[in-house]
py3Dmol code that shows the C-alpha trace and the ligand (Angstrom):
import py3Dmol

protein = """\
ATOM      1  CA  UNK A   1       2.381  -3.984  13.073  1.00  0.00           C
ATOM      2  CA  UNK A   2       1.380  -6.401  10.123  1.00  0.00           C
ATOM      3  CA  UNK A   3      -1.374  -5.631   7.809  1.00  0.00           C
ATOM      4  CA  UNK A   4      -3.163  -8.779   6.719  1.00  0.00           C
ATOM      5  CA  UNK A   5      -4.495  -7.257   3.544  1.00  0.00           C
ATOM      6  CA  UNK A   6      -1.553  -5.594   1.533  1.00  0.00           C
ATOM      7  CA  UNK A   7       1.281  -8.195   3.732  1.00  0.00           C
ATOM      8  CA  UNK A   8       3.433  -5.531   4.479  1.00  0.00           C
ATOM      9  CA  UNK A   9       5.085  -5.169   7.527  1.00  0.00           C
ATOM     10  CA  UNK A  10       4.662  -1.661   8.889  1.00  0.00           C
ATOM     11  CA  UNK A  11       7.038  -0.215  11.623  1.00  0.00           C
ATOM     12  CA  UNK A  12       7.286   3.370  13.115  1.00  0.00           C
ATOM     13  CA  UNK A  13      10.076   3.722  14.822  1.00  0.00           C
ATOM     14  CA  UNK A  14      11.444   6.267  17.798  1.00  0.00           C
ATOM     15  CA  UNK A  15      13.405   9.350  16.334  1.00  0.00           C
ATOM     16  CA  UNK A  16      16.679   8.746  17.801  1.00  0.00           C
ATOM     17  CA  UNK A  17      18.224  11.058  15.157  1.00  0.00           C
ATOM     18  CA  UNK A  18      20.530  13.762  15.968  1.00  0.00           C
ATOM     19  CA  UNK A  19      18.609  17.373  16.649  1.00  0.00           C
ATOM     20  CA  UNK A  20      18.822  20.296  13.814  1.00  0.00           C
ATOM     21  CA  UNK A  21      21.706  22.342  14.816  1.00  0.00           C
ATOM     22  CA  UNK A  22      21.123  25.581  12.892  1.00  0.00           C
ATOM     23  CA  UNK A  23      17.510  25.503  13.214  1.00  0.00           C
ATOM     24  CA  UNK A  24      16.704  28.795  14.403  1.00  0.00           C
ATOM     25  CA  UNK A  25      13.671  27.851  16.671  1.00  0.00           C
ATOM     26  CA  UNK A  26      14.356  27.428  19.819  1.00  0.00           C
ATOM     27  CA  UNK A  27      15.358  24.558  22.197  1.00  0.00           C
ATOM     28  CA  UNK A  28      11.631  23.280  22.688  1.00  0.00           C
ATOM     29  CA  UNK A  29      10.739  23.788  19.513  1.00  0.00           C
ATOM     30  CA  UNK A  30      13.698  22.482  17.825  1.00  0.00           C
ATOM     31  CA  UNK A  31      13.047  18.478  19.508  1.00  0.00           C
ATOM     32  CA  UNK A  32       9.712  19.129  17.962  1.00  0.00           C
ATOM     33  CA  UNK A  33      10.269  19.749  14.613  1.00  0.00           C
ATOM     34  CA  UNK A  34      13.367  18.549  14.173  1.00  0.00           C
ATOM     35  CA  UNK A  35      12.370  15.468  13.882  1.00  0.00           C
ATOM     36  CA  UNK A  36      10.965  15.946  10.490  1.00  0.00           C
ATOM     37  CA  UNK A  37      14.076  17.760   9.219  1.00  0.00           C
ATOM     38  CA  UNK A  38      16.052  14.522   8.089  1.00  0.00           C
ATOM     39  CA  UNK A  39      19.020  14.602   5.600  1.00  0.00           C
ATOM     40  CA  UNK A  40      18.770  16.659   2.404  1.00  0.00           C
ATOM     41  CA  UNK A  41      19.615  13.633  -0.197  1.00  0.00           C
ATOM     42  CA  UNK A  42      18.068  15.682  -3.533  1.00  0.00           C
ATOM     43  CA  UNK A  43      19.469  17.696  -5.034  1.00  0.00           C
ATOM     44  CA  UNK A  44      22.876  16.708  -4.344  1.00  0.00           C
ATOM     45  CA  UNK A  45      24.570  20.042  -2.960  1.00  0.00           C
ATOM     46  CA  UNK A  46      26.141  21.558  -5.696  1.00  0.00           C
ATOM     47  CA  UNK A  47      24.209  19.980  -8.614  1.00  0.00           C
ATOM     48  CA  UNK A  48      21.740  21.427 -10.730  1.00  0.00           C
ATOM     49  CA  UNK A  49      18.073  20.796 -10.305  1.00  0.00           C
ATOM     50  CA  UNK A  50      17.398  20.955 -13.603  1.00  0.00           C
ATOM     51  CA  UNK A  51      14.901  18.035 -14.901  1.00  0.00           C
ATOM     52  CA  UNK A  52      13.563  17.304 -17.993  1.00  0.00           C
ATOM     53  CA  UNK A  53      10.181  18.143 -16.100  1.00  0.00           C
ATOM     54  CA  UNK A  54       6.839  17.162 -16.799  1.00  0.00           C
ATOM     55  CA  UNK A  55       3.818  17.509 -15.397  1.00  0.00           C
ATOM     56  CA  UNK A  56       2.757  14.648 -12.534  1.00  0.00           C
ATOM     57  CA  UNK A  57      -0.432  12.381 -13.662  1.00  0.00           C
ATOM     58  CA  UNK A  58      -0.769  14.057 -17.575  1.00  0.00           C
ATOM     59  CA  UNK A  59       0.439  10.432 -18.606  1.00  0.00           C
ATOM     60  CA  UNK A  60       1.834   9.757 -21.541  1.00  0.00           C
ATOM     61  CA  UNK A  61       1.064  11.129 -24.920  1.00  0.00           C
ATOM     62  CA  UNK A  62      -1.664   9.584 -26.943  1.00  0.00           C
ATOM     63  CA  UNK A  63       0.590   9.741 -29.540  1.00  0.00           C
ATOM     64  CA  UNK A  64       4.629   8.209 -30.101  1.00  0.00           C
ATOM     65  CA  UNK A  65       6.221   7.918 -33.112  1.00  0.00           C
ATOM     66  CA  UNK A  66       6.451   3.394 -32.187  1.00  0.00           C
ATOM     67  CA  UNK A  67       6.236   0.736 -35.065  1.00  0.00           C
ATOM     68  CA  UNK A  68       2.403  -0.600 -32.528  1.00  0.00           C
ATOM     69  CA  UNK A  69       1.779   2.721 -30.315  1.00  0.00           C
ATOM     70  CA  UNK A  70      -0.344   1.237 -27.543  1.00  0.00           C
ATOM     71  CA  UNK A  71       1.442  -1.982 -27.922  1.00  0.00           C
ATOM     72  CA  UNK A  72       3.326  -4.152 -25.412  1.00  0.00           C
ATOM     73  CA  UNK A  73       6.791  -3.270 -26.551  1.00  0.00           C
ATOM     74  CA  UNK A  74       5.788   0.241 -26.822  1.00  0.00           C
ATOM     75  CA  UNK A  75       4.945   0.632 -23.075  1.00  0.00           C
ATOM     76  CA  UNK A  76       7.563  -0.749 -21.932  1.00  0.00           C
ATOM     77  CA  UNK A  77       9.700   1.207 -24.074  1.00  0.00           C
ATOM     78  CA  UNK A  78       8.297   3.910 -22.913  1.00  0.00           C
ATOM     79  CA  UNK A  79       8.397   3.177 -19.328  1.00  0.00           C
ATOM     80  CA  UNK A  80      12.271   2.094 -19.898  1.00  0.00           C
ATOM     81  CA  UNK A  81      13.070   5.832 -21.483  1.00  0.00           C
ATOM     82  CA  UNK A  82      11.447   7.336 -18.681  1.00  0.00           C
ATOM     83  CA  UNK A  83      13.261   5.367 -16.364  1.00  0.00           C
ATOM     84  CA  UNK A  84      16.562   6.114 -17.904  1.00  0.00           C
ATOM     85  CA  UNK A  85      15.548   9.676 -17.494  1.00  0.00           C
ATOM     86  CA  UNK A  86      14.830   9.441 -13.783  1.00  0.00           C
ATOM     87  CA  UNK A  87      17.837   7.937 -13.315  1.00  0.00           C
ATOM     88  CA  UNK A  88      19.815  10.732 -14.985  1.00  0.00           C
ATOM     89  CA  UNK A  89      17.970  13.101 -13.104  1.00  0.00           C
ATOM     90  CA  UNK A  90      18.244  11.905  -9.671  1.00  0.00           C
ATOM     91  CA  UNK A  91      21.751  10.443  -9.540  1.00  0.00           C
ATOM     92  CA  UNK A  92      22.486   8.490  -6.808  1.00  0.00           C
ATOM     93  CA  UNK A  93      19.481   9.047  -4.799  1.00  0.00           C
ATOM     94  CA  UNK A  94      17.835   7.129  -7.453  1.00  0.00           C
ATOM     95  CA  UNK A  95      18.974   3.637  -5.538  1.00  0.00           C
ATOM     96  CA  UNK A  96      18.914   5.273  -2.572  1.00  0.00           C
ATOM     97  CA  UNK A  97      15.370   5.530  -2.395  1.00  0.00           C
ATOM     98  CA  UNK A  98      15.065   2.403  -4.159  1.00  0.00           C
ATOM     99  CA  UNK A  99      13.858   3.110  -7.740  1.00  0.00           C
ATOM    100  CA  UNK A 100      15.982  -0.135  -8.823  1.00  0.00           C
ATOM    101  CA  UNK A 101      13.264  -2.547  -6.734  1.00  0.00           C
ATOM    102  CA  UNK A 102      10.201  -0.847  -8.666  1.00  0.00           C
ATOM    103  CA  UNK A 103       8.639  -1.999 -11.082  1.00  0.00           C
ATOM    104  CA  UNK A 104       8.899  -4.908 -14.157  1.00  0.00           C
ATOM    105  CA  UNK A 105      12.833  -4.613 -13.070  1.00  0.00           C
ATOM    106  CA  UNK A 106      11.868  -6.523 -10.463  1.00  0.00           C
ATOM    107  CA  UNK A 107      11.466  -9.391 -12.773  1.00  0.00           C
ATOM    108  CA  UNK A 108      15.070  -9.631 -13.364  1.00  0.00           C
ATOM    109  CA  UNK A 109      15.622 -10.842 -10.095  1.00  0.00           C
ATOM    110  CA  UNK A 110      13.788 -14.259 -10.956  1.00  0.00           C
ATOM    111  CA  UNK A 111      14.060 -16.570 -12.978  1.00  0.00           C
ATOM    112  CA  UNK A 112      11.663 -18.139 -15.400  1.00  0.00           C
ATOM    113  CA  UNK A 113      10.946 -21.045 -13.103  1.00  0.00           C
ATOM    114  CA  UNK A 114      10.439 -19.519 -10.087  1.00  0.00           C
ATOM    115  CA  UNK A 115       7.748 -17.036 -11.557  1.00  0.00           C
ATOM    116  CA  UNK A 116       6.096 -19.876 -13.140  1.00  0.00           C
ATOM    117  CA  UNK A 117       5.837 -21.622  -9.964  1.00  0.00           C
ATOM    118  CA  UNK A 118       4.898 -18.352  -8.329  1.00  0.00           C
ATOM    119  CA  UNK A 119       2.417 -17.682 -10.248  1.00  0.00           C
ATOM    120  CA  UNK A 120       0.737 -21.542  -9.734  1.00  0.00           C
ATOM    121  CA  UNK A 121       1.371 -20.966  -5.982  1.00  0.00           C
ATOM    122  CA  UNK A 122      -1.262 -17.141  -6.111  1.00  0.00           C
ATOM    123  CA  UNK A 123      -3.206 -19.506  -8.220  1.00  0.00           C
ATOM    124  CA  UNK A 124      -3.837 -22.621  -5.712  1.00  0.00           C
ATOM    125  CA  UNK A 125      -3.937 -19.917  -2.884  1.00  0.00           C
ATOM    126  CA  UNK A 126      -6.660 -17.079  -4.023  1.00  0.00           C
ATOM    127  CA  UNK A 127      -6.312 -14.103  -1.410  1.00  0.00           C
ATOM    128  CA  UNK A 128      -9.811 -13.626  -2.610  1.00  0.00           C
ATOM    129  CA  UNK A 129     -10.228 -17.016  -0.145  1.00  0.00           C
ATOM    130  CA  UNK A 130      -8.673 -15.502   2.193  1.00  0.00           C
ATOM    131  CA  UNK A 131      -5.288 -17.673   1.881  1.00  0.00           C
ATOM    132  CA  UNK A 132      -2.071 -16.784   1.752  1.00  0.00           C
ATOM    133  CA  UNK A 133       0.341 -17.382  -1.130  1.00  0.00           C
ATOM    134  CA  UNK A 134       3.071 -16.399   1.252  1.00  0.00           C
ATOM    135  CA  UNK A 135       3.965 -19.394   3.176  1.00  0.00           C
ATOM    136  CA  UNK A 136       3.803 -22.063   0.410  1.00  0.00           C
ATOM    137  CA  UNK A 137       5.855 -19.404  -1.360  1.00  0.00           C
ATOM    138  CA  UNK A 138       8.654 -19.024   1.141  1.00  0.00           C
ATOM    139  CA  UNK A 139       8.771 -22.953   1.598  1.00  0.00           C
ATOM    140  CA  UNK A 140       8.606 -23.644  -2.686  1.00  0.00           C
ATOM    141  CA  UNK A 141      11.013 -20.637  -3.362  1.00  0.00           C
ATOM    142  CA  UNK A 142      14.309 -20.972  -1.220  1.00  0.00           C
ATOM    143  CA  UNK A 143      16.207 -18.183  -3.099  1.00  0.00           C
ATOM    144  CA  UNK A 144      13.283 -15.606  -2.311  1.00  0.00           C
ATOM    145  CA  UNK A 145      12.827 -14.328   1.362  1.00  0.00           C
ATOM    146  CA  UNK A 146       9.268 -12.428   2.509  1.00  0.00           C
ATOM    147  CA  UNK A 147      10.440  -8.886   1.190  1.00  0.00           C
ATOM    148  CA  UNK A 148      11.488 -10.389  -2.168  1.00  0.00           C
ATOM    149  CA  UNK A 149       7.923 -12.268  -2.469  1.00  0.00           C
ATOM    150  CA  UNK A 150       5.962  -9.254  -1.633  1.00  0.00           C
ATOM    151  CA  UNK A 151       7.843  -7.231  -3.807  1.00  0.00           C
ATOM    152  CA  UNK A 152       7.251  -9.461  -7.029  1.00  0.00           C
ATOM    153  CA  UNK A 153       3.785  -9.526  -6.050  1.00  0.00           C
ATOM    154  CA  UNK A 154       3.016  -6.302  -5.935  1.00  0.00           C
ATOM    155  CA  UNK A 155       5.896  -4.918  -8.604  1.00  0.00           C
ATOM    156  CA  UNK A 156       5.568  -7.910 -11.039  1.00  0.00           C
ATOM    157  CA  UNK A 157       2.443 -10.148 -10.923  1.00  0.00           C
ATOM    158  CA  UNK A 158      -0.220  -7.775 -10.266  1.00  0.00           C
ATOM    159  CA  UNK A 159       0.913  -5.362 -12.968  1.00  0.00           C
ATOM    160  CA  UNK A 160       0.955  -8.128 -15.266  1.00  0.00           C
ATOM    161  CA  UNK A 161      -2.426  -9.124 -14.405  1.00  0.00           C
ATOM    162  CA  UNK A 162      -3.773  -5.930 -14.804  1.00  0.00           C
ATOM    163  CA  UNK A 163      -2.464  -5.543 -18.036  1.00  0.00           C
ATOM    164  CA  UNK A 164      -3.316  -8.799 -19.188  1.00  0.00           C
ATOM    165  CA  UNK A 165      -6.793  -8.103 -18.972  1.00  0.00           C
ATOM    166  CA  UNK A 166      -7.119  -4.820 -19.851  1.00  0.00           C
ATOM    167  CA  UNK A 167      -5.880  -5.626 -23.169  1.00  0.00           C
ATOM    168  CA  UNK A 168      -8.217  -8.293 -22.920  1.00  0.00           C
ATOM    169  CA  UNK A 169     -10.894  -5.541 -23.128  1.00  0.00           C
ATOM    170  CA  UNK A 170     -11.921  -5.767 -19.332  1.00  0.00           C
ATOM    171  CA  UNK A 171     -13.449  -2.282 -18.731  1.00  0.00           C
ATOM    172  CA  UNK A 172     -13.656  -3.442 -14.810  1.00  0.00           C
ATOM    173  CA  UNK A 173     -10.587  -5.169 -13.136  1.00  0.00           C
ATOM    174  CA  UNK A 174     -11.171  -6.825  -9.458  1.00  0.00           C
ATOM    175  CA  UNK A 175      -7.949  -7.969  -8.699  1.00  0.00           C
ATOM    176  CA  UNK A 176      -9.121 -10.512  -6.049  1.00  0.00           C
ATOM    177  CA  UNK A 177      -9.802 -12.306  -9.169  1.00  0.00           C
ATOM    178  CA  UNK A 178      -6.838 -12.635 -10.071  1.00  0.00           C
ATOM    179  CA  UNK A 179      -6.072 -15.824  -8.709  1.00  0.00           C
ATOM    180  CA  UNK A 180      -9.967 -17.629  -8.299  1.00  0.00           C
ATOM    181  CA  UNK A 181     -11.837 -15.976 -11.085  1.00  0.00           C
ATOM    182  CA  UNK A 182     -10.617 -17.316 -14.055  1.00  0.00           C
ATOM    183  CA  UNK A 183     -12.805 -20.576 -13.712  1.00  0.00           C
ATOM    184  CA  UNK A 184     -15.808 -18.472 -12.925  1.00  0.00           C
ATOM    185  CA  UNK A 185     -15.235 -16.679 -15.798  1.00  0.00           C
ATOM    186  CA  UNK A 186     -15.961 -19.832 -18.151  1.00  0.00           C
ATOM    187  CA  UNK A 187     -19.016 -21.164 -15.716  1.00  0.00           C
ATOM    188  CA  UNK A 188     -20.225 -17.320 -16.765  1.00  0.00           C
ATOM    189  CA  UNK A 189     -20.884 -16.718 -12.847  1.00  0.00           C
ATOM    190  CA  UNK A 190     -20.885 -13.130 -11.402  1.00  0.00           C
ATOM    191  CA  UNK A 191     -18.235 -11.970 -14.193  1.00  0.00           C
ATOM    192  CA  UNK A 192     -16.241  -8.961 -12.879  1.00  0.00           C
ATOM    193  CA  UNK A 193     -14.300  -9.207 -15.942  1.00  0.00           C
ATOM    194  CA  UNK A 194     -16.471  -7.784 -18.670  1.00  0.00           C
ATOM    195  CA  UNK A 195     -15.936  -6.873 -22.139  1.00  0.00           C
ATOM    196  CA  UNK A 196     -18.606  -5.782 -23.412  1.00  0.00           C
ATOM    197  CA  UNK A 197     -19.119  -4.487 -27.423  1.00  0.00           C
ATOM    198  CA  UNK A 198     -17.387  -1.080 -26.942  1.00  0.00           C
ATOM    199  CA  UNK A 199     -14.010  -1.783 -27.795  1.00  0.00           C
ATOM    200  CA  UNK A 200     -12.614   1.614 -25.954  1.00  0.00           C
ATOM    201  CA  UNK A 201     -11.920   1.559 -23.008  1.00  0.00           C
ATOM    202  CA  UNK A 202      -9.785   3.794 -20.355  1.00  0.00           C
ATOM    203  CA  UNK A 203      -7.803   3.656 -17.535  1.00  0.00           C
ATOM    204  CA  UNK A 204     -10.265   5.194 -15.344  1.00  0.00           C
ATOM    205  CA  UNK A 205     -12.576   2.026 -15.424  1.00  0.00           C
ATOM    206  CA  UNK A 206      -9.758  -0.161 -14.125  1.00  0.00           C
ATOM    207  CA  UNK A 207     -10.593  -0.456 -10.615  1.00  0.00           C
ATOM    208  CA  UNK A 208      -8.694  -2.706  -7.837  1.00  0.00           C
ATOM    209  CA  UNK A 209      -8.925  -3.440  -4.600  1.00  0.00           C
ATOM    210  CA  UNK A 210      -5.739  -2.428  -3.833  1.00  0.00           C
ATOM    211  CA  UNK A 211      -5.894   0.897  -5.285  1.00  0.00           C
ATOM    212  CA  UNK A 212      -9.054   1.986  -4.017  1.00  0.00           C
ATOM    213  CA  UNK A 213      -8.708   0.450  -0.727  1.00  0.00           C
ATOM    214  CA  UNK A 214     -11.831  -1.081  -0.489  1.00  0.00           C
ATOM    215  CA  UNK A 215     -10.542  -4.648   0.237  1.00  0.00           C
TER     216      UNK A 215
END
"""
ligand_1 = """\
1
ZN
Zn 5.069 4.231 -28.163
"""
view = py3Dmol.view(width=600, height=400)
view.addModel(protein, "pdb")
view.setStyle({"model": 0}, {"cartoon": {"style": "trace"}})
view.addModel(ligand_1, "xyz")
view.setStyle({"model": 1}, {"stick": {}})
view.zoomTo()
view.show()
């Protein structure tokens, strides 16, 4: 299956796994819900599940002890402690389930000219147009491949973008502008980017398409 909007390629496949053997249901049962079972891969056996904790969607603090809180380099310091910390607390499983290809880490995997012409490419190809930055990608990019591309786009540019204009003081973020809007922005068309006179803004006004699904 391949979804047109997020470029993704989705596959389910069969179970083929091997049945549960001490599950104590039994044999009808246990092809049913075995199944769902899997591999225990956290926490290791043996190991401590001890975390530094936290609680899921409190954010960060308002308030760090950096030179700029709020700033650029303070995010991302931020985000590279917390990383760190993930790390430490899952072990292994942390590649495993791919932690390493999330994120600005992603990045690292480009270089400078290849997210400059990347970035052109999104630019001449607005998905708002319905094009697709994908296939003048794969044929200007020969080191990337269709996972690496969507991966960038999605860990790398759009972040960016987001950011970009939220420090910008855009209190609503459309991210099908991303590519088209920027000239419509200076013709003062229908401006989805708006920033007005209150200077505060928060995160709850930054909408996209790709986060509320209504692309
Ligand atoms: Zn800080």
């Amino acid at each position: 299956m391949f979804c047109g909007k997020c470029l993704l390629r989705l596959t389910c496949l069969e179970w083929t796994g091997p049945p549960h053997k001490k599950c104590p249901h039994n044999a009808d049962s246990e092809s049913d819900t075995s199944r769902w079972l899997g591999t225990r891969v956290w926490p290791i056996k043996g190991k401590s599940i001890e975390t530094k904790g936290g609680v899921i969607g409190k954010g960060r603090p308002d308030f760090c002890l950096c030179v700029s809180p709020g700033s650029e380099e303070c995010v991302k310091t931020h985000i590279a402690d917390n990383r760190i910390q993930l790390q430490f607390d899952l072990g292994p499983p942390f590649w495993r389930w791919k932690f390493d290809e999330m994120g600005e880490e992603v990045s690292k995997l480009w270089n400078s000219e290849e997210q400059k012409k990347f970035t052109s490419l999104v630019k001449m190809n607005p998905v708002s147009q319905g094009k697709s930055f994908l296939k003048p990608a794969l044929e200007s990019l020969p080191c990337q491949h269709r996972k690496s591309i969507v991966s960038y786009y999605f860990n790398v540019y759009v972040p960016r973008r987001i950011s970009m204009k939220t420090r910008a003081g855009c209190k609503i973020i459309d991210t099908d502008d991303d590519e088209a809007g920027e000239a419509s922005y200076s013709k003062g068309s229908r401006k989805r980017c708006r920033a007005d006179s209150v200077t505060s803004y928060s995160s709850k006004y930054v909408k996209t398409r790709y986060l509320t699904g209504r692309r």
